[in-house]
C-alpha distance (Angstrom), angle and dihedral (degrees) to the residues before:
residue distance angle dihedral
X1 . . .
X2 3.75 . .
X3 3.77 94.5 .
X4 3.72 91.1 44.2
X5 4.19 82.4 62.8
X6 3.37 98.6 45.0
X7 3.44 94.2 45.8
X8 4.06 90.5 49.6
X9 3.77 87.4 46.6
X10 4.52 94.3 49.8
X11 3.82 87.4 50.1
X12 4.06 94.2 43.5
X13 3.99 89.5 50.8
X14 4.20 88.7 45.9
X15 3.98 90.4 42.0
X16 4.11 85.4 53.3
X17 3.55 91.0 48.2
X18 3.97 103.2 50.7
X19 3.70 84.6 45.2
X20 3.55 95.2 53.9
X21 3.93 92.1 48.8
X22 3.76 96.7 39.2
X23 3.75 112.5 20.4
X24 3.75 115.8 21.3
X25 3.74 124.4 177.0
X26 4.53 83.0 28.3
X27 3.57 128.5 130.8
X28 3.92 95.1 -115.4
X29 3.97 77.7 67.6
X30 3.66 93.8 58.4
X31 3.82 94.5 41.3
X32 3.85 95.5 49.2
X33 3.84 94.4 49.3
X34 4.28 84.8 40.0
X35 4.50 75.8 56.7
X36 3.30 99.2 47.5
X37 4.03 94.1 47.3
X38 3.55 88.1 51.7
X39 3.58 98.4 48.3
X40 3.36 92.9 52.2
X41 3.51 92.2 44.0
X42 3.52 89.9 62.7
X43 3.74 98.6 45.9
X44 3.84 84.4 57.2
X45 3.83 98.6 55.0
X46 3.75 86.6 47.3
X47 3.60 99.3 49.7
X48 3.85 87.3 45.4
X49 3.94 99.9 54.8
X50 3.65 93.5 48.5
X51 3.36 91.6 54.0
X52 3.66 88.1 59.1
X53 3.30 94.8 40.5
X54 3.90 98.3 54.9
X55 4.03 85.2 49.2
X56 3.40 93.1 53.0
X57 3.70 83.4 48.7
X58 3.75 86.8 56.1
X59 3.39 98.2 51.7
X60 3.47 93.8 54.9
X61 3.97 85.8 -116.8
X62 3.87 114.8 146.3
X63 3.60 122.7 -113.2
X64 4.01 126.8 -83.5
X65 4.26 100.8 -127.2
X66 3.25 130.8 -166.1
């Protein structure tokens, strides 16, 4: 799931860039920088709960499941 992320994130960053060279002010602007938001977004929320899942881990705390 990673990969898929990173992958989302490398074409967001070249989407932004051919649509600033070639077609500024265009809605393939908007929708790469919406891509990249959400990407990184994502990698945030990720990071986030397994950081609170190793501490819980630490603690000796058993794990939240959905």
């Amino acid at each position: 799931m990673q990969l898929v992320r990173v992958i989302v994130m490398i074409i967001a960053v070249a989407a932004i860039l051919f649509a600033l060279e070639y077609l500024p002010k265009s809605p393939l602007m908007w929708i790469s920088v919406g891509l990249l938001f959400v990407g990184f977004t994502m990698l945030l929320f990720i990071f986030r709960s397994q950081q609170q899942r190793r501490k819980r881990e630490k603690q000796g705390l058993p794990s939240r499941k959905k």
